[in-house]
C-alpha positions in Angstrom: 35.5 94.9 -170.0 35.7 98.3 -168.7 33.2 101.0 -167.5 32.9 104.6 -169.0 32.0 107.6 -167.6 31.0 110.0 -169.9 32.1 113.8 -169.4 28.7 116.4 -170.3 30.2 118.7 -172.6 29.8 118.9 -176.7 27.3 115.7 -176.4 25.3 117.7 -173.7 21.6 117.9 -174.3 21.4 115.7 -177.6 19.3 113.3 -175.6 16.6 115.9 -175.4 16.2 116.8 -179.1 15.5 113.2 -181.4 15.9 114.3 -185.0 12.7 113.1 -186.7 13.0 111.0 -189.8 10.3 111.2 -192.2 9.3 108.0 -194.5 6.5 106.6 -195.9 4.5 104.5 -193.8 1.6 102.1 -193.6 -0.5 101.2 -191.1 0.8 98.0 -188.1 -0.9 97.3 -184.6 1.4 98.1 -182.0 0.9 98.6 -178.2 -0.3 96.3 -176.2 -1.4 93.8 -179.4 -0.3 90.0 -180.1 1.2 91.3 -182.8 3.9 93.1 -181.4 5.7 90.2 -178.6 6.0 86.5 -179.2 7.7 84.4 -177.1 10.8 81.7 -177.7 12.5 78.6 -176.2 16.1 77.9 -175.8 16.8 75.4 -173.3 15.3 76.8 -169.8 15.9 80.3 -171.1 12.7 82.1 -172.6 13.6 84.6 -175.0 10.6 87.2 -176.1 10.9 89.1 -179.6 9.6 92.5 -179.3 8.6 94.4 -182.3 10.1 98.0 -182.3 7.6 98.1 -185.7 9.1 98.4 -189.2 10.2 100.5 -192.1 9.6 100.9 -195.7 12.4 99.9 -198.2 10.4 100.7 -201.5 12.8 100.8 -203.8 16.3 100.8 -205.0 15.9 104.1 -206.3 15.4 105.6 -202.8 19.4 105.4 -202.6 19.2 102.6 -199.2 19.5 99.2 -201.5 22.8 99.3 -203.2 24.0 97.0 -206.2 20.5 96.2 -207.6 18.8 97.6 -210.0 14.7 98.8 -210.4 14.2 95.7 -213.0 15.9 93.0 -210.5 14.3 94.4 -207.7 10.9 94.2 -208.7 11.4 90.8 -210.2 12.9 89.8 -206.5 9.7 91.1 -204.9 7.7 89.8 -207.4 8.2 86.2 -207.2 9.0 86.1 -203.2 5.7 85.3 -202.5 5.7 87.8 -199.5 3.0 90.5 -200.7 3.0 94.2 -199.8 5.5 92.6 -197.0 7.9 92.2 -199.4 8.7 96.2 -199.7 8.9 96.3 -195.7 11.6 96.0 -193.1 11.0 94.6 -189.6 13.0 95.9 -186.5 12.9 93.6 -183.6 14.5 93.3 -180.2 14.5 90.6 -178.2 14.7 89.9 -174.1 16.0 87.0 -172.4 15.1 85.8 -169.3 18.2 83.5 -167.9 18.7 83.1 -164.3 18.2 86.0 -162.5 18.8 88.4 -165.2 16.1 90.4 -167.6 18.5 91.0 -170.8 17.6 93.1 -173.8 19.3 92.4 -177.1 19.0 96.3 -178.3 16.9 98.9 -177.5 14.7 99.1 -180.6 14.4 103.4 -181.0 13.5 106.3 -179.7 9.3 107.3 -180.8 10.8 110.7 -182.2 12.8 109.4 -184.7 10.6 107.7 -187.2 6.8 108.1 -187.0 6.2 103.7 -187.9 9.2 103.1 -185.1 9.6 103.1 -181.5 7.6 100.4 -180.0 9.8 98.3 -178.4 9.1 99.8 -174.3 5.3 99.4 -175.4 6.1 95.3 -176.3 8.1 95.5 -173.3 5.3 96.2 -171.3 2.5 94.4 -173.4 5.0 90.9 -172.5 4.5 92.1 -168.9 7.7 93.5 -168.1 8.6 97.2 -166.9 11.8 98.7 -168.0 13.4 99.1 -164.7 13.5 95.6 -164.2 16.2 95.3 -167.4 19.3 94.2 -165.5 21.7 94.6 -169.1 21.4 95.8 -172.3 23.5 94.5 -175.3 23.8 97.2 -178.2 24.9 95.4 -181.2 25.8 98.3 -182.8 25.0 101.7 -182.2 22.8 102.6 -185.2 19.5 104.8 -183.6 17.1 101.6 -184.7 19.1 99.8 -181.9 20.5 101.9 -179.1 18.4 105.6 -179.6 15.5 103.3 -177.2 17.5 103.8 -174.6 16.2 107.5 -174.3 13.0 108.0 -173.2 10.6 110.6 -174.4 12.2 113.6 -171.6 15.3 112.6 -173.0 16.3 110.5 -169.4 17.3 106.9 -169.5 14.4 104.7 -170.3 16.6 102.1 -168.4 18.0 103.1 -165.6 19.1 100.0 -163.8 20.5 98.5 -166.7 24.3 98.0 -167.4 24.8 98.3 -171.1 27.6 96.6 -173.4 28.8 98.2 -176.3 31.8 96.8 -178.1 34.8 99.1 -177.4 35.0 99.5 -181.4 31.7 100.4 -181.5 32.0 103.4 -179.0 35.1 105.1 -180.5 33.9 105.3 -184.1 30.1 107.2 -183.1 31.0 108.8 -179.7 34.5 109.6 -180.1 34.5 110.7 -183.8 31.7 112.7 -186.0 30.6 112.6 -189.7 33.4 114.9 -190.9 36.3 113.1 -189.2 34.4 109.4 -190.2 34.4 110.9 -194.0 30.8 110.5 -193.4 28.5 113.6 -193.6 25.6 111.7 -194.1 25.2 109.9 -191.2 25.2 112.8 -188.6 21.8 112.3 -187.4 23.6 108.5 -186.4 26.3 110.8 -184.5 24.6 112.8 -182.9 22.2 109.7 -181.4 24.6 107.3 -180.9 26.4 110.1 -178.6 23.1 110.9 -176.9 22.5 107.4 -176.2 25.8 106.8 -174.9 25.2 109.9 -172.7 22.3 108.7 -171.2 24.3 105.8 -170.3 26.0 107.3 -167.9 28.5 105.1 -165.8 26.0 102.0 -166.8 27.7 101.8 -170.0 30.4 98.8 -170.1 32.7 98.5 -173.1 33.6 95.3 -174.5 36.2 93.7 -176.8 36.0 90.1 -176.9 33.9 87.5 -176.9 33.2 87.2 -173.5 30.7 89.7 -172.3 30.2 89.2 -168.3 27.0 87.5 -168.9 25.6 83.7 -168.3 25.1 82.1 -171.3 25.4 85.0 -173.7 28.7 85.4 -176.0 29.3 88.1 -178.8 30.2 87.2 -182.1 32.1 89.5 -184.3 30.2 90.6 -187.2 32.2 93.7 -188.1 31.6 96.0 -191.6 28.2 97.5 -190.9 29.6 99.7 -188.4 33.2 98.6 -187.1 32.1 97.4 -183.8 28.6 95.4 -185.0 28.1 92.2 -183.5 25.8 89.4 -183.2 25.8 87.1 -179.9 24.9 83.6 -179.0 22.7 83.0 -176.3 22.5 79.4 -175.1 20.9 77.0 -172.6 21.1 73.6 -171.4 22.7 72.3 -174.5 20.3 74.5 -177.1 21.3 78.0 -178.4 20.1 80.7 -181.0 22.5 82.8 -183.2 21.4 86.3 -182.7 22.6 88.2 -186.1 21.8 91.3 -185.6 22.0 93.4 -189.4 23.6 91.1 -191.2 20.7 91.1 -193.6 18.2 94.2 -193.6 15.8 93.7 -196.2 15.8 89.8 -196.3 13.6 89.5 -199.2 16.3 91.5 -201.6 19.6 90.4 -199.9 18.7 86.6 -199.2 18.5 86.5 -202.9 20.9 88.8 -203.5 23.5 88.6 -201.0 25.9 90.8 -202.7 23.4 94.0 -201.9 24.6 96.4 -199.8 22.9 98.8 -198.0 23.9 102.8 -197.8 24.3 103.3 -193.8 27.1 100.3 -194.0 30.0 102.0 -193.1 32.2 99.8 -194.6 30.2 98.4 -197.7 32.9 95.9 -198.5 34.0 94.0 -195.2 30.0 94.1 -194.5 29.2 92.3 -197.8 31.7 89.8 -196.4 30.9 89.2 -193.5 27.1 88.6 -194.6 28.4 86.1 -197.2 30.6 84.3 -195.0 27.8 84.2 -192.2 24.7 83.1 -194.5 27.2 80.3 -195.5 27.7 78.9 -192.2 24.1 79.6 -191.4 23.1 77.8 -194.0 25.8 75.0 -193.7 25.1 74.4 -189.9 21.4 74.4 -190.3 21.5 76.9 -187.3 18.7 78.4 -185.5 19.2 82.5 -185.8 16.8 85.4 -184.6 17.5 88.9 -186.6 16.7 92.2 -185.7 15.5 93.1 -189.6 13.9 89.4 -190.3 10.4 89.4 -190.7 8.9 89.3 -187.0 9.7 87.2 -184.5 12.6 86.7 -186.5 13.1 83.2 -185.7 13.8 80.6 -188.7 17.0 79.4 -190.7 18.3 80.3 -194.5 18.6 77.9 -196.7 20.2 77.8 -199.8 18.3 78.5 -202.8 20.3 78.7 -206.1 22.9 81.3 -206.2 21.4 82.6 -203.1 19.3 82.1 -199.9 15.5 81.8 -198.6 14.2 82.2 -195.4 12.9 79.2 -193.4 10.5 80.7 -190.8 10.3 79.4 -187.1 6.6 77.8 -186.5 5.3 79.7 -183.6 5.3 78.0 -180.3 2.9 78.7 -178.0 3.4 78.5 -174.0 
């Protein structure tokens, strides 16, 4: 692992202006409400699901689902027995207490980038934490709904005690590159807040390449195609764990059916398509526990198969 310091110069002052996103929304409780933290055993480690709150993915024809069409779709939705929840995507975070360390698995975003996101300090704070406790921050991948939290509303580091890990992959392609270069004009709002996040970093931000990450009882798993340095991690304790798989599914109802759906922001539509298949397969085959940042919140349950494709298995809720 190796510590960056970043140099203020083209990045400089991106951190103070969040591009908003505008998309429809509905209505959710957020600060300070049960609905927005619930907490999680593995082994003596408690791990807290924070809800960052959740977007709309209405249909295929607003260009995010890829490789389904309107008819499919709406038959998917149809017959998942999930409601008006059916059309919406969660975005969850997730803190784990271990030792002597406060850990958050991603940031969630920043509140001025999309009006029905940005809760994820306010869950914090609801599960009785404050955000300069955070000792480390693991940024599975560098997309705003996961690291653009790190910048608070003055555009200063929300957490400033906190060392965060970004895999070294990760970094190059967002802070080291931009949408012309990448062949990918439409993602410069992503640019330009991956490289404000990684600005107000700082020195804190540690770049990683393997599995090992410097931190007890948390290891990253390579999960790469949805941006080239996505990962997932496992956290375990006394002999339990949790697979933490970060967006290897992002609208579970459509792509748990239809695993072969991509979704537009993947950067590289084929190796992520892969990597979800081959991951749902071992999920599935292990019977393993995972938490996902885009799985209906908490986000705790298993996949099982269900014909051609998958259905979610969600965690009872344990109380404690």
């Amino acid at each position: 692992m190796k510590r960056r310091t970043l140099m203020k110069g083209a990045a400089s002052g991106l951190a103070l202006s969040i591009p908003q996103v505008k998309i429809a929304q509905g209505t959710m409780a957020f600060a300070g409400s049960i609905e927005n933290i619930q907490r999680l055993r593995v082994g003596s480690a408690t791990v807290t699901a924070l809800s960052d709150g959740y977007v709309d993915i209405i249909t295929p024809q607003a260009q995010v689902l890829q490789g389904i069409d309107a008819e499919a779709y709406e038959q998917t939705i149809a017959t998942s027995g999930r409601g008006a929840g059916a059309r919406q995507t969660d975005v969850n975070a997730y803190l784990v207490e271990m030792i002597d360390r406060k850990i958050l698995i991603d940031a969630g975003t920043n509140k001025g980038f999309i009006p029905t996101l940005g809760r994820t300090q306010d869950a914090l704070v609801a599960a009785g934490h404050r955000p300069e406790d955070i000792t480390d921050i693991v940024i599975t991948h560098m997309h705003p709904d996961h690291s653009a939290g790190l910048i608070s509303e003055d555009g200063s580091a929300l957490y400033p005690g906190a060392r965060v890990l970004v895999h070294e992959l990760e970094y190059d392609y967002w802070v080291n590159g931009d949408p012309v270069s990448r062949g990918r004009p439409d993602m410069e709002v992503q640019f330009q807040l991956a490289k404000a996040a990684a600005e107000v970093s700082g020195d804190r931000l540690v770049l990683f390449s393997g599995e090992d990450i410097g931190l007890p009882g948390i290891t990253a798993v390579p999960l790469f195609g949805h941006t080239p340095g996505h990962v997932g991690c496992v956290i375990e304790s006394d002999g339990d764990h949790v697979f933490v798989v970060s967006d290897i599914v992002h609208q579970s109802v459509i792509q748990l059916k239809h695993p072969e759906v991509s979704v537009a922001f993947d950067v590289d539509q084929n190796e992520a398509r892969k990597t979800r298949i081959k991951t749902l397969d071992r999920i599935a085959t292990d019977g393993e526990r995972i938490i996902g940042m885009h799985m209906p919140f908490p986000g705790a349950g298993r996949i099982e198969r269900a014909g051609e494709g998958y259905r979610w298995i969600a965690e009872e809720r344990e109380y404690f």
